[in-house]
TITIKE-390835 format. One record per atom (N, C-alpha, C): x negated, y negated, z negated; residue in one letter; atom name. Coordinates in Angstrom, 3 decimals, always signed. Example, Ala and Ser with C-alpha at 12.3 -4.5 7.8 and 13.67 -1.06 7.14 Angstrom:
BEGIN
(atom (-13.190; +5.690; -7.800); 'A'; 'N') (atom (-12.300; +4.500; -7.800); 'A'; 'CA') (atom (-13.200; +3.300; -7.800); 'A'; 'C') (atom (-12.850; +2.250; -7.080); 'S'; 'N') (atom (-13.670; +1.060; -7.140); 'S'; 'CA') (atom (-12.900; -0.030; -7.870); 'S'; 'C') 
This chain:
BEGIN
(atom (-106.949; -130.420; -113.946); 'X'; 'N') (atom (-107.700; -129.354; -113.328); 'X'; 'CA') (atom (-106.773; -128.619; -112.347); 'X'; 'C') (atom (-107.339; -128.571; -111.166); 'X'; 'N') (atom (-106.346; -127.842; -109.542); 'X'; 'CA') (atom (-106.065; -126.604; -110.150); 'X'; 'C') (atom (-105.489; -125.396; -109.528); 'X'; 'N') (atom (-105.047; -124.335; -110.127); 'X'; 'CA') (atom (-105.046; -123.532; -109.001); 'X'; 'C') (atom (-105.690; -122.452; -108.950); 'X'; 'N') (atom (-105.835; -121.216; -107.863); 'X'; 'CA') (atom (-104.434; -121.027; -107.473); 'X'; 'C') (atom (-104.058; -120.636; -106.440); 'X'; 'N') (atom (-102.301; -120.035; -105.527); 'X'; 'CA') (atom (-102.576; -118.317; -106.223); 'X'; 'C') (atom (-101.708; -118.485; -106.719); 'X'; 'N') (atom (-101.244; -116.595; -106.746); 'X'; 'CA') (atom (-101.583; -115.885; -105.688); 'X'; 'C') (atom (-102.203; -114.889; -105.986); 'X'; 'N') (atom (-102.163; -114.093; -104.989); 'X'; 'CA') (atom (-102.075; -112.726; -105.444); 'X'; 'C') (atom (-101.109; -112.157; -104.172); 'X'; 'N') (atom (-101.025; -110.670; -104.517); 'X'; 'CA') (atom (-101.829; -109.658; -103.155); 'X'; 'C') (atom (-102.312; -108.766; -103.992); 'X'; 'N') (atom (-103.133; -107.957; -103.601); 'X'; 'CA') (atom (-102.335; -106.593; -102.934); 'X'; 'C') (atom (-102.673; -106.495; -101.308); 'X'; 'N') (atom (-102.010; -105.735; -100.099); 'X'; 'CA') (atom (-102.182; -104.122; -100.603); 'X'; 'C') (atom (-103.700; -104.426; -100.679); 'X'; 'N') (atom (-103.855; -102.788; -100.739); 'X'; 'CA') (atom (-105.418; -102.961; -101.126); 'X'; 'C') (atom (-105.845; -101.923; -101.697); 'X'; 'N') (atom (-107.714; -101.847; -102.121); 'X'; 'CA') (atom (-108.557; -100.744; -101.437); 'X'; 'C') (atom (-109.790; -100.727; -101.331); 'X'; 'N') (atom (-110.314; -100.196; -100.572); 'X'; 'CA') (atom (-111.947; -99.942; -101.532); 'X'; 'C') (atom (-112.501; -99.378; -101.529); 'X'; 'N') (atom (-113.229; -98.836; -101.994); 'X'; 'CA') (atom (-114.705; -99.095; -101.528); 'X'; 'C') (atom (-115.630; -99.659; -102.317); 'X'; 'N') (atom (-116.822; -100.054; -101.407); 'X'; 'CA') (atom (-117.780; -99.574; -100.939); 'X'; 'C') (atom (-117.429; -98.019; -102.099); 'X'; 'N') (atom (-118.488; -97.127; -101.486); 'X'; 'CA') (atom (-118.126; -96.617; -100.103); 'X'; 'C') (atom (-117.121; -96.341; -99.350); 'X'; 'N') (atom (-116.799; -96.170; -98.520); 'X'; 'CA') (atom (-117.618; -95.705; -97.411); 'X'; 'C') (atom (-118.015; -94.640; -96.787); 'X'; 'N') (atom (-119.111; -94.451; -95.528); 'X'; 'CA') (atom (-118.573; -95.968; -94.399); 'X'; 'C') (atom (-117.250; -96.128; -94.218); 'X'; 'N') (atom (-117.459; -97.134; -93.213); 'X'; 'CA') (atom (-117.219; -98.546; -94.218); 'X'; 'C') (atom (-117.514; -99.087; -95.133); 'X'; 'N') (atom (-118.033; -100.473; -95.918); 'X'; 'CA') (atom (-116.779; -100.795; -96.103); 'X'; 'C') (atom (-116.625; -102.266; -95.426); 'X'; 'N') (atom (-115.289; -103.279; -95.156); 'X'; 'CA') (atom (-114.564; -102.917; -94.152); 'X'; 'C') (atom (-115.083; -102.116; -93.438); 'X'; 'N') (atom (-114.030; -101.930; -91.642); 'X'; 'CA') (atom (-112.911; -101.814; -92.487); 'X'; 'C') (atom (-112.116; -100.751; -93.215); 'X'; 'N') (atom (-111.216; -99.707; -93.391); 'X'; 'CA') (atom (-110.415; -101.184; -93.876); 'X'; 'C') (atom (-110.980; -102.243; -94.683); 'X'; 'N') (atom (-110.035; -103.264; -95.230); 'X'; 'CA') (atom (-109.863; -104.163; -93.750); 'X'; 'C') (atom (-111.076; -104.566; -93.338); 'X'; 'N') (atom (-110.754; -105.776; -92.477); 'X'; 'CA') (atom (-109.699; -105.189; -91.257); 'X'; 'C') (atom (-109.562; -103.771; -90.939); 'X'; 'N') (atom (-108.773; -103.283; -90.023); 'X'; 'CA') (atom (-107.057; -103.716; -90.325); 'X'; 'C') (atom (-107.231; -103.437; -92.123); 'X'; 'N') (atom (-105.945; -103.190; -92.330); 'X'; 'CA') (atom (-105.346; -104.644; -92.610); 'X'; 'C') (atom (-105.826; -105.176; -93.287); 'X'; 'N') (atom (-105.862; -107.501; -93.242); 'X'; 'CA') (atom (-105.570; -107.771; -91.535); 'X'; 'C') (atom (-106.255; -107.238; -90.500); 'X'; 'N') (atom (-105.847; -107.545; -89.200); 'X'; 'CA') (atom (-104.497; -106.656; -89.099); 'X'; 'C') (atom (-104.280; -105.744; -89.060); 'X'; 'N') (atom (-103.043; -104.996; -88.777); 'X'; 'CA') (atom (-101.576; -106.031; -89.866); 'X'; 'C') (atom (-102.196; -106.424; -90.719); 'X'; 'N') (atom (-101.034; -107.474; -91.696); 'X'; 'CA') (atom (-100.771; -108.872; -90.870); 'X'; 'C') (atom (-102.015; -109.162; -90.595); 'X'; 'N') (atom (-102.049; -110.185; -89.716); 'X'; 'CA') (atom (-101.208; -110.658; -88.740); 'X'; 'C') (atom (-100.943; -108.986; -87.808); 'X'; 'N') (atom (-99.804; -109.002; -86.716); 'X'; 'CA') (atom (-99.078; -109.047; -86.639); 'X'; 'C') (atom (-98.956; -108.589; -88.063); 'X'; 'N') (atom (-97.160; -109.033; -88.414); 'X'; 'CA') (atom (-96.856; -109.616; -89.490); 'X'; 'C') (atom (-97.743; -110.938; -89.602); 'X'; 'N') (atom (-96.973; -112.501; -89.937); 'X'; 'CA') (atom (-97.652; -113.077; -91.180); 'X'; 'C') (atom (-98.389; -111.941; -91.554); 'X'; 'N') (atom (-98.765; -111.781; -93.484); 'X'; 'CA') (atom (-100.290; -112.246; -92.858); 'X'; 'C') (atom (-100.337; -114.031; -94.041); 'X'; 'N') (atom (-101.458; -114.200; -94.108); 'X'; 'CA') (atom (-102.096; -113.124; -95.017); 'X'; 'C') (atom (-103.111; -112.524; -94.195); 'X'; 'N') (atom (-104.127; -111.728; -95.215); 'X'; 'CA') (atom (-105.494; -111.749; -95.323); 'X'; 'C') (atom (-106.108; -111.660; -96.069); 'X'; 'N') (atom (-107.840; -111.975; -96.687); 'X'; 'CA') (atom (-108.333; -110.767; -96.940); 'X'; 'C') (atom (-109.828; -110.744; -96.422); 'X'; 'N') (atom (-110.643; -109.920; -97.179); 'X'; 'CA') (atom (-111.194; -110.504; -98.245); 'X'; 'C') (atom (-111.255; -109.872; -99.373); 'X'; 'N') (atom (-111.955; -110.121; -100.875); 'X'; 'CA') (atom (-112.876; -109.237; -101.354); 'X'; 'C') (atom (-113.783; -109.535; -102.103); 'X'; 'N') (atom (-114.685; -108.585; -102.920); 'X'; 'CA') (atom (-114.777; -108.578; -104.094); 'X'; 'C') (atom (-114.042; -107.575; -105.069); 'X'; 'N') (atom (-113.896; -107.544; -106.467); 'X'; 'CA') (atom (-115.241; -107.298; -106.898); 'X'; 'C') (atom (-116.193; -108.057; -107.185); 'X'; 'N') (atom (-117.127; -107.372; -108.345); 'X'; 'CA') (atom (-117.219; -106.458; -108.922); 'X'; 'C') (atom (-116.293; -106.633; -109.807); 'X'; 'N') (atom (-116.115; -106.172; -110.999); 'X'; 'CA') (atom (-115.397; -104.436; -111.140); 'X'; 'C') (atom (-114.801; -104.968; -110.035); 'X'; 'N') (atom (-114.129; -103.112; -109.565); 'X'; 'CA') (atom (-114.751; -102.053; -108.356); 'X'; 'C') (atom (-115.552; -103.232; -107.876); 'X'; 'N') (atom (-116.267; -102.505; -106.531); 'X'; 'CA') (atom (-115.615; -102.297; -105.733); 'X'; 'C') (atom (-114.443; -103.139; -105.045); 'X'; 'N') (atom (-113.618; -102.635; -104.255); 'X'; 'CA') (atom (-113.167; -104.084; -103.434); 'X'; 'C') (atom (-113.007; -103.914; -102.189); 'X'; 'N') (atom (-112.366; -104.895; -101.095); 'X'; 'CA') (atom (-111.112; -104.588; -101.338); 'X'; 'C') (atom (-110.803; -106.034; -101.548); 'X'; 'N') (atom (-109.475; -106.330; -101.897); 'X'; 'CA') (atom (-108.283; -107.401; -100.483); 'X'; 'C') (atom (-107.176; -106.720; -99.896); 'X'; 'N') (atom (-106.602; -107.441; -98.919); 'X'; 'CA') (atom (-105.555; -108.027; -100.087); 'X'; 'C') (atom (-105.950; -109.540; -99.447); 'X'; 'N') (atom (-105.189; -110.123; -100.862); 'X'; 'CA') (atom (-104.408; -111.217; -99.562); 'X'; 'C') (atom (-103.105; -111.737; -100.219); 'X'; 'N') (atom (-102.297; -112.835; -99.212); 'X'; 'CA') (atom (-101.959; -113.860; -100.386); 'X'; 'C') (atom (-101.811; -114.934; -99.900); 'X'; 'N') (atom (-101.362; -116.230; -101.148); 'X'; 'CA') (atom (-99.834; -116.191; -101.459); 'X'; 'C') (atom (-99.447; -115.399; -100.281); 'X'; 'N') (atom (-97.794; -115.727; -100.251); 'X'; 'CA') (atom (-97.350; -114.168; -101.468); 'X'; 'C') (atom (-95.772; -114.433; -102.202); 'X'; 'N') (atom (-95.547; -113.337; -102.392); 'X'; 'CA') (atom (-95.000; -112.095; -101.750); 'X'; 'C') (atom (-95.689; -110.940; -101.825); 'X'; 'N') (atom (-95.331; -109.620; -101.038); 'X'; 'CA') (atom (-93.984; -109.484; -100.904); 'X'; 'C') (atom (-92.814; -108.760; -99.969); 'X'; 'N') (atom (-91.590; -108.735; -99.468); 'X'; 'CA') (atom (-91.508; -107.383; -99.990); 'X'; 'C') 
């Protein structure tokens, strides 16, 4: 059975949020620019957008 890549989680964001996903997808692009693969995610379970990268954080 394959096995998910680790991933560590950038920073969280909150879904109630008046502006939704912007506030994450802004900040996943701003990681972006400087070098860090980063993802938007959606925790279920916590209600919160999650900027998550496969690599480990520096």
């Amino acid at each position: 059975m394959p096995t998910q890549p680790q991933r560590t989680i950038l920073e969280r964001f909150p879904a109630s949020s008046p502006r939704g996903s912007w506030s994450a997808e802004e900040y996943a692009a701003a990681q972006r620019a400087q070098g860090t693969q980063a993802q938007v995610v959606m925790d279920l379970g916590s209600d919160q957008f999650l900027v998550v990268t496969n690599t480990t954080a520096q």
